[in-house]
N, C-alpha and C positions, 0 to 999 in steps of 0.2 A: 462405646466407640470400639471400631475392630480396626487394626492395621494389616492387613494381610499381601501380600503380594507374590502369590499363586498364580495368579493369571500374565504377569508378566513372561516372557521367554527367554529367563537366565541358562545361559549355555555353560559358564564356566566362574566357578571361585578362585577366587586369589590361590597360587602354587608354593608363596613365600610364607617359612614359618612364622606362625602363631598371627596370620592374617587371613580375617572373610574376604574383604572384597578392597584387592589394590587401593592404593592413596588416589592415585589421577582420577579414576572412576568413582570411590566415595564422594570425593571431595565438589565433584561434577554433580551427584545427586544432593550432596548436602545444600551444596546453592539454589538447584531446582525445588528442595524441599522449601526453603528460605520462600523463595520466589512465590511456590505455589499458598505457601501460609500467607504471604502479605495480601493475594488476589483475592482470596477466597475464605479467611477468618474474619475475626473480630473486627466487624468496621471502624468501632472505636479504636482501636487499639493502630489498623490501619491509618487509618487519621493522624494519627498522634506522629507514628514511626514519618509518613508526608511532613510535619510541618517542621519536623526536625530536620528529616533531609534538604527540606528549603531554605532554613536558616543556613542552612551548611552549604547551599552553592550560593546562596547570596552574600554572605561573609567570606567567603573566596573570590567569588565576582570584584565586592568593592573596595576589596585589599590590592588586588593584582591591575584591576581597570581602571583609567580613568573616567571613561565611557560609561561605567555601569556607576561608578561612585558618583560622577553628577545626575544618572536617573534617580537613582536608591538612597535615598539621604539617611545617615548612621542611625537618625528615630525613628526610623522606619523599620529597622533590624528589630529593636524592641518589642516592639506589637506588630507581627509581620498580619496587614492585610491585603492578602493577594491584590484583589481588584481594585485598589487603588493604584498599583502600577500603572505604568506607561505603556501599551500597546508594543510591540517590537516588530519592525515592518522586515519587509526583505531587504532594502535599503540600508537599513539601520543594523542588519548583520554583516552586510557587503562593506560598510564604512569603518566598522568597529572589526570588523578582518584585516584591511587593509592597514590600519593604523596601528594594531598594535598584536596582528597574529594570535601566536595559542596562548590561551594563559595558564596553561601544564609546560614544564618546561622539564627539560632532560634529568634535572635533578629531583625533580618530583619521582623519578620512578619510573613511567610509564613511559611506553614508547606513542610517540602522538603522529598522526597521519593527515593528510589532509583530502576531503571528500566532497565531492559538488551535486546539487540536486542536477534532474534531467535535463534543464531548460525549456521544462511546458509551456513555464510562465513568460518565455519570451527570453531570457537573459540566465544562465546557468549562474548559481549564486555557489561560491567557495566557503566551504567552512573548514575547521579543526575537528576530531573526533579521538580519544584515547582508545588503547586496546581495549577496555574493559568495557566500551560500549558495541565494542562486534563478539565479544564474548555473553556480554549481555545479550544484543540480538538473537545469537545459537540459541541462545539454554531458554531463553524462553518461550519461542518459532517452536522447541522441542519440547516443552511443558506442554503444550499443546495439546499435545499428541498422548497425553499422561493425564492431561485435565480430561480430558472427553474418553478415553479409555480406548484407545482406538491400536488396531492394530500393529504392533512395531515393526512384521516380519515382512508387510507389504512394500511391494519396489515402491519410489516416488519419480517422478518424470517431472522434468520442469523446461517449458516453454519459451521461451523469451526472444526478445530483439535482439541481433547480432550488434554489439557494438562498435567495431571497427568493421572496415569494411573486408569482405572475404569474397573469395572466388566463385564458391559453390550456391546452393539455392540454401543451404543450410550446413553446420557441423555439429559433431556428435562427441560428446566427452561423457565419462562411464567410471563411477565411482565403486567401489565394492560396496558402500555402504552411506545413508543419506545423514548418520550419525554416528561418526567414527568414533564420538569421544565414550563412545558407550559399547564400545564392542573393547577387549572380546568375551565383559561379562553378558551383554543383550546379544538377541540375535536380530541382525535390524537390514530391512529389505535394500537392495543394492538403489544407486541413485544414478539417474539417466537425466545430463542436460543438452537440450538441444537445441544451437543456438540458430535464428533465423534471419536470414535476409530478405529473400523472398519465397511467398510460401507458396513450393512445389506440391501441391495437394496429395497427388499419386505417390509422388516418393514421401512424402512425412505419411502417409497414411502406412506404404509399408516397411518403415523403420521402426514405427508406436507397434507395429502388429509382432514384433521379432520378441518382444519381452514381455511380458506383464506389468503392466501400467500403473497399476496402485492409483498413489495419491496422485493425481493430476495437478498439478499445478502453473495456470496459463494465463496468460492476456485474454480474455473474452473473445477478443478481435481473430482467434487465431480457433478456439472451439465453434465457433459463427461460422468460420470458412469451412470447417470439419465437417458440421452438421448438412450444409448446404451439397457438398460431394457426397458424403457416406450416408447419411441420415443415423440417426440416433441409434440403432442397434449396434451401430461399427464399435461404439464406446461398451457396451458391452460387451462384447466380444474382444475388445481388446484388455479386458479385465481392469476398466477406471473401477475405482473402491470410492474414491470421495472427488468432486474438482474442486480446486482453493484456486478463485477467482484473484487477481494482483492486478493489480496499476489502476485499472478500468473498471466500471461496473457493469455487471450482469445483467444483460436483458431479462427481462421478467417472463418471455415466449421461451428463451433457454433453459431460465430454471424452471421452468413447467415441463419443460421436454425430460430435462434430467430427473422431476419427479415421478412422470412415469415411468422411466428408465427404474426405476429406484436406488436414484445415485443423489447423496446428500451432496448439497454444493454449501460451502462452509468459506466466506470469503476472508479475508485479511485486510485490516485499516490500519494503512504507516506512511511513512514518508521519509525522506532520506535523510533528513535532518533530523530525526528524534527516532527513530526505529518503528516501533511497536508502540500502535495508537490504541488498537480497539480490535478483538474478534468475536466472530460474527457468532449469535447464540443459535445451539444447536433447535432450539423450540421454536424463538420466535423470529423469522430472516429477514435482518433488514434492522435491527437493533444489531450495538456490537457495543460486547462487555470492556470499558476502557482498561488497558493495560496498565494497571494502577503501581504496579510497580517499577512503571518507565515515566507515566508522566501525569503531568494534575491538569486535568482537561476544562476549561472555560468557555461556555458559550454568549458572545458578548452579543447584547440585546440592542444597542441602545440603534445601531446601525442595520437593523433588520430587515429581510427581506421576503415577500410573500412569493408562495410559489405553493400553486393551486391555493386548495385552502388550510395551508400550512404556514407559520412562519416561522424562517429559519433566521440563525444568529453566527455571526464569523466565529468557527473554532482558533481559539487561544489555547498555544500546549507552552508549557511547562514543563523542562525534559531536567526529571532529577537529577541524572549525571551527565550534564554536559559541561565538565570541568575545563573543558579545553577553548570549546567557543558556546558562551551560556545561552541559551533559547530559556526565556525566560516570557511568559504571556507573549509568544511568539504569533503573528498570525499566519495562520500553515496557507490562505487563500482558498480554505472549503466554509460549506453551509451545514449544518447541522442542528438537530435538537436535542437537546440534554435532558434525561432524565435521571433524578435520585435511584432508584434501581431497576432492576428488567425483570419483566411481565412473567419471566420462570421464576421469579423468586431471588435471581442473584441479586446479592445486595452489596451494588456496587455502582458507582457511576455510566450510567449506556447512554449510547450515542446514536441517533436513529435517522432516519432522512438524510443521510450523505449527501452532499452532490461535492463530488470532486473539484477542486482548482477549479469552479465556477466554469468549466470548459463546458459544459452541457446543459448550460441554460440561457436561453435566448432571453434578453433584457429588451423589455418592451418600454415605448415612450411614454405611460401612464407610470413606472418604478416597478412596476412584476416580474416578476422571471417565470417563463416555462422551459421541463425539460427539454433538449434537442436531440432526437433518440433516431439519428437517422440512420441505417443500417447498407454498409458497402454493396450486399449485396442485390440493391433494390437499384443502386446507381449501374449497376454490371449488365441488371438487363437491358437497360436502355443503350449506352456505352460500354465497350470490351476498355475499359483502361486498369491501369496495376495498382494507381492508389488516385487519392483526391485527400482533400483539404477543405474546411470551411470557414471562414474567419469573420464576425461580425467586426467591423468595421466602424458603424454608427449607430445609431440608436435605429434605423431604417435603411439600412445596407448589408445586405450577405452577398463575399464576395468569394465564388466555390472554385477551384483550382483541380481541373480533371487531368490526373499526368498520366504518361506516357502515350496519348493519343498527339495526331499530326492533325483533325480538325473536326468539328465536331455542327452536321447537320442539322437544317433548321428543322426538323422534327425531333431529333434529339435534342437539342435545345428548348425546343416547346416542352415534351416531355421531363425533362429534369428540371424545369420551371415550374411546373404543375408540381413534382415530386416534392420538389421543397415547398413549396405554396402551405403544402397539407400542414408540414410542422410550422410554418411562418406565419402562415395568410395573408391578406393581403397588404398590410401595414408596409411591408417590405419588399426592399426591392432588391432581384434577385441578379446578380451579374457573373456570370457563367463566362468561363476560359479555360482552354486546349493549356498544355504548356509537356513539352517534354519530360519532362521530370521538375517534382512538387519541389523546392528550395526549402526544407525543413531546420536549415542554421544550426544551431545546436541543441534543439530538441531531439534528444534521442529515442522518446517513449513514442515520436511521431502522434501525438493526439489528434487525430481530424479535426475537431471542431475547439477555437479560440471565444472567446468571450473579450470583446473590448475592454 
């Protein structure tokens, strides 16, 4: 075995007598070493370190809850088998929130916060979170980048939906550094976020162009509109090193484009409620290596669902440190298949065939689902509108919401009848409407396409 770290780009050692490298920055890598050992050693041993930390939120769950002490009965502590649990719905986190709040409390130590998913699903669900789960987040969002060997010194640029509402078509926030807790022994590339309302193509095109871009990290929805103005060279030129795909999945025509580009696309599988699900193996795309140090991932069979000739099973996560609100066999609302370890050899729990929050597959009236892969800008030729919507409604109802137009022509109505036909066919019926602006409620991620 060699340990060497040469290729890293250590700038500066510790200035304080009879010290190599600061407490704040060892102590930073010592947990990332921690982290990286449990993902990537001894599975046995793995395993082991898992069932312990389970006993350990479940004996604080049925101490503190009433809620979890009448699911988990005390014999059950004894011989803990996962799958015999109880399913945990979103409901069932909304109710056991309202009833009795965080079960970290001030005297524990910890400062505890409170965090809500997007509202994809229809309804924003509130939870509890301690600091040591956004510290966990960092440090291992940042192994990442240590696991795959990849460059520290490159900027990273991050993409995202403007949250509140703002004035301009987008704003610009500019970090010195996209991992502060590592300087100033690394030398690590400056972080550019830029938050979007709506996207002014010409001007985001020459904001990305002012700096070197690095790690891209974006919504799909928003490298889609890129490609379709600049085409594919712009991204080189603008110096993308790698894209890490978030919220959305990747058309399979983009990552072919960024192949020939020769720009790796390396996506990310999480959710707000549990962090770090699963990332994406650099060999095989479309497997993602589960974050075994965040959570014990279950793919439940028994409710399955065929999609093409695959069938997938509801992901159940299991979020080791969720002390404050437990996600315990949680169902996150995606489809997935589970395998014992991935096709490089990592030998570790992967997760393969995603399809997110069931938003992108059309439920047909035999029980199949296929994907729903429609792309904005195929609806832009037919109609100039600024977003749309499409919400399956019934098992034989797609009801599509085209906004900011004032009304919309009976050939462009034939037309985007026809459009969607191709992904529907004829089983469904297709009801098409003008509206000024989409009514998105509290969905902040705006997903175009709902799943009844």
């Amino acid at each position: 075995m060699s340990l060497k770290i040469s290729h890293l780009p250590i700038e500066r050692f510790s200035e304080k007598p009879m010290t190599f490298i600061d407490t704040e920055i060892k102590n930073y890598f010592s947990n990332m070493l921690d982290l990286i050992a449990v993902e990537t050693g001894n599975r046995k041993a793995r395993e082991y370190w898992q069932g312990v930390q389970l006993k350990n939120l479940l004996t604080h769950a049925t101490a503190r809850s009433s809620f979890w002490k009448k699911r988990i009965r005390a014999k059950n502590l004894k011989k803990i088998e996962l799958v015999k649990f109880p399913i945990l719905s979103r409901e069932d986190v909304a109710s056991m929130v309202a009833s009795e709040g965080s079960l970290l409390t001030f005297a524990d130590g910890f400062r505890v916060s409170t965090n809500a998913t997007s509202g994809s699903s229809g309804t924003r669900l509130t939870f509890y979170c301690s600091e040591l789960n956004g510290s966990y987040n960092d440090l291992r969002y940042n192994a990442q980048y240590f696991m795959e060997g990849r460059d520290l010194t490159l900027n990273r640029t991050r993409l995202r939906t403007a949250p509140d509402p703002i004035d301009t078509n987008f704003t610009l926030e500019k970090y010195e550094s996209w991992a502060p807790k590592l300087q100033p022994f690394l030398k690590v590339g400056k972080n550019r976020v830029i938050l979007i309302k709506k996207p002014d193509i010409a001007a985001l095109q020459e904001e990305l162009q002012n700096e070197s871009i690095g790690y891209l990290v974006a919504q799909p929805r928003f490298v889609e509109a890129l490609l379709q103005h600049t085409g594919g060279e712009f991204f080189k030129r603008a110096g993308v090193a790698m894209w890490i795909p978030v919220s959305e999945e990747a058309d399979a025509n983009v990552r072919e484009e960024f192949s020939r580009l020769g720009i790796p696309v390396r996506a990310n599988y999480s959710s707000e409620e549990v962090g770090a699900i699963g990332f994406e193996c650099s060999m095989f795309p479309g497997n993602y290596h589960v974050a075994t140090s965040n959570v014990i991932v279950e793919v439940e069979g028994a409710n399955s669902i065929k999609v093409g000739n695959k069938r997938l099973g509801r992901v159940l996560l299991t979020h080791l440190h969720s002390y404050a609100t437990p996600f315990i066999r949680y169902d996150v609302g995606d489809l997935a298949s589970l395998s014992h370890h991935c096709q490089c050899g990592h030998d570790g729990p992967t997760l393969s065939n995603v399809y997110g929050r069931k938003k992108r597959l059309l439920k047909h009236r035999d029980g199949h689902a296929t994907p729903f892969l429609m792309k904005g800008g195929e609806i832009v030729k037919i109609v100039r509108c600024s977003e749309y919507r499409v919400r399956q409604t019934d098992l034989t109802t797609l009801n599509v919401e085209i906004g900011g137009v004032e009304s919309i022509t009976t050939e462009q109505m034939q037309a985007l009848t026809a459009l969607f036909k191709i992904q529907t066919g004829d089983e469904f019926n297709i009801v098409i409407r003008p509206v000024h602006k989409v009514d998105w409620g509290s969905d902040i991620k705006k997903l175009y396409f709902a799943m009844m």
